[in-house]
DRENDO-1510 file (C-alpha; in Angstrom, 1 decimal, always signed):
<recs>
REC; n; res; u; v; w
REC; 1; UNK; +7.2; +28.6; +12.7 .
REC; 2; UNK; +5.6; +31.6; +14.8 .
REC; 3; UNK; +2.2; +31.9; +15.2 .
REC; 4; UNK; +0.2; +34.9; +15.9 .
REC; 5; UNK; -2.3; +34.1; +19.0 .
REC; 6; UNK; -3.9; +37.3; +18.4 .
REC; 7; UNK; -5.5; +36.7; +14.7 .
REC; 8; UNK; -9.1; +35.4; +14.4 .
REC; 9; UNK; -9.8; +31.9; +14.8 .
REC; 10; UNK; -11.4; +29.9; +11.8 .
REC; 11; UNK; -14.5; +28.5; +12.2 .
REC; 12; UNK; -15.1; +25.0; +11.3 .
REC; 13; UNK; -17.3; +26.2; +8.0 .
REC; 14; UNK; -13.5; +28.0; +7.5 .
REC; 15; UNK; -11.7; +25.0; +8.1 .
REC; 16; UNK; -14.1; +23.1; +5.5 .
REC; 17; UNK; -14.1; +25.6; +3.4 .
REC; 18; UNK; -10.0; +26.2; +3.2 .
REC; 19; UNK; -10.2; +22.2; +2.9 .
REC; 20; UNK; -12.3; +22.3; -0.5 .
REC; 21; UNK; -10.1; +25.4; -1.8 .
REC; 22; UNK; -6.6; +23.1; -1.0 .
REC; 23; UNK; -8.4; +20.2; -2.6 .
REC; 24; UNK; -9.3; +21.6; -6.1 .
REC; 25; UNK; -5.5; +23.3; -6.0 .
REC; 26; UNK; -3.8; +20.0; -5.5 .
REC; 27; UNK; -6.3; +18.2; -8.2 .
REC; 28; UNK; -5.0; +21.3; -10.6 .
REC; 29; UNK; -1.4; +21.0; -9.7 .
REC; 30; UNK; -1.3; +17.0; -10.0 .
REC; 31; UNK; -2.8; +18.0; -13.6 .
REC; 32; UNK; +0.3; +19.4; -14.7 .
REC; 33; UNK; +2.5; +16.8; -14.7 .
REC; 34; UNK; +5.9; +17.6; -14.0 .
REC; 35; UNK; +7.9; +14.5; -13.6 .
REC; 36; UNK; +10.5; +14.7; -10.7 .
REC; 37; UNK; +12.4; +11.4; -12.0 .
REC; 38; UNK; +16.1; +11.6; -12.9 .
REC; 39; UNK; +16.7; +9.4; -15.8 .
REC; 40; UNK; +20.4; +8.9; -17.3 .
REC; 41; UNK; +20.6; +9.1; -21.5 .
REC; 42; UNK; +19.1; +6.6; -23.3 .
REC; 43; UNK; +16.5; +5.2; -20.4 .
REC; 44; UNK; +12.7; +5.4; -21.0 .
REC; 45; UNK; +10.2; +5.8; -17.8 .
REC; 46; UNK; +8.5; +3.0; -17.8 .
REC; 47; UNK; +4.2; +4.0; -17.6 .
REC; 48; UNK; +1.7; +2.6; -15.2 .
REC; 49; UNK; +0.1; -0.2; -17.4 .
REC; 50; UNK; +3.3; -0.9; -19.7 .
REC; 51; UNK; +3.4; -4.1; -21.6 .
REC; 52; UNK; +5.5; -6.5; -19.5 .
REC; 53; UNK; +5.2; -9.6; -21.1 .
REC; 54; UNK; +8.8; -9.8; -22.6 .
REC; 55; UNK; +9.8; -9.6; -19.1 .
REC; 56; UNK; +11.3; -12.5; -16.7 .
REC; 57; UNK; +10.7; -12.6; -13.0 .
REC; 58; UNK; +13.1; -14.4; -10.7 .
REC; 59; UNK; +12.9; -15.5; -7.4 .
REC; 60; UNK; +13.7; -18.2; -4.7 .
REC; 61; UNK; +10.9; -20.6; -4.1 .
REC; 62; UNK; +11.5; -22.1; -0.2 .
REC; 63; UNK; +10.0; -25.4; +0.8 .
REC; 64; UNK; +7.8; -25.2; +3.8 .
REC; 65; UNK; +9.9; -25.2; +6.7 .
REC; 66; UNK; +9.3; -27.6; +9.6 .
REC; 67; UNK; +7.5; -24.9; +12.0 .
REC; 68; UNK; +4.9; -24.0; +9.5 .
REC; 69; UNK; +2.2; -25.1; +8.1 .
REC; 70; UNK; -0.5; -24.4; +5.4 .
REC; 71; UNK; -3.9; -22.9; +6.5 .
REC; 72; UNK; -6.5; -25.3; +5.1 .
REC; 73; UNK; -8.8; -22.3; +4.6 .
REC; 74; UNK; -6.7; -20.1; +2.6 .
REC; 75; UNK; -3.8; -22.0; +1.6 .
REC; 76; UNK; -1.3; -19.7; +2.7 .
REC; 77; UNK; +1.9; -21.1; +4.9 .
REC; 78; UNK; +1.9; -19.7; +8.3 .
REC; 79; UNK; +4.4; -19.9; +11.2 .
REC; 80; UNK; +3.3; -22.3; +13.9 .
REC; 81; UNK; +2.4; -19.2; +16.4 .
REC; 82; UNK; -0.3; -18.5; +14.0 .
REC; 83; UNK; -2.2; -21.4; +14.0 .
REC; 84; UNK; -5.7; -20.8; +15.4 .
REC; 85; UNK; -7.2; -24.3; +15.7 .
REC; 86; UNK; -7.7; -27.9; +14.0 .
REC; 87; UNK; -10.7; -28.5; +12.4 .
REC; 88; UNK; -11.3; -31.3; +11.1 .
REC; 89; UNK; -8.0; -32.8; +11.3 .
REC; 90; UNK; -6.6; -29.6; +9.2 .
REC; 91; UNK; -4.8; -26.6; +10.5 .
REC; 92; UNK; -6.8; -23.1; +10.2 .
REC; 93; UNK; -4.7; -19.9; +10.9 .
REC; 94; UNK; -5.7; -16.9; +13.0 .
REC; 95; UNK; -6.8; -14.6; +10.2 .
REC; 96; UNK; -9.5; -17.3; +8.5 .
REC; 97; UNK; -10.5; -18.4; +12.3 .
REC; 98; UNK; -11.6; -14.9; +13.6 .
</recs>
């Protein structure tokens, strides 16, 4: 892209000005609402919000593995390199011990 050294520089009441202008564009283009989504015959977009409750989730579940451990402040398992200190007998992680 070529720019032109020789045009006048914005000031920055141009700069927050432009800003506002580009703002209350992109607000009125979001209001239209074009959907870019390719769907195939027969499929409905699902919307933000959508009833879900017929649906069934599926996943792995893996025990605690010998190099972690569970923070006794948050109860999340952690990897051994992010265990922080003891206190009280009980393992605290990095995050709760900062």
């Amino acid at each position: 892209m070529a720019t032109d050294y020789d045009s006048p520089r914005k000031t920055d009441d141009d700069l927050g000005e432009d800003s506002l202008q580009e703002l209350q564009a992109r607000r009125t283009d979001k209001s239209a609402g074009i959907i870019d989504e390719d769907l195939d015959a027969g499929e409905v977009a699902e919307l933000p919000g959508a009833d879900l409750s017929n649906e069934e989730l599926s996943f792995k579940v893996v025990p605690k593995q010998a190099d972690e451990f569970t923070c006794s402040s948050c109860f999340l398992v952690h990897h051994r390199s992010q265990l922080a200190k003891e206190k009280n007998g009980e393992p605290v992680c990095t995050e709760c011990a900062a």
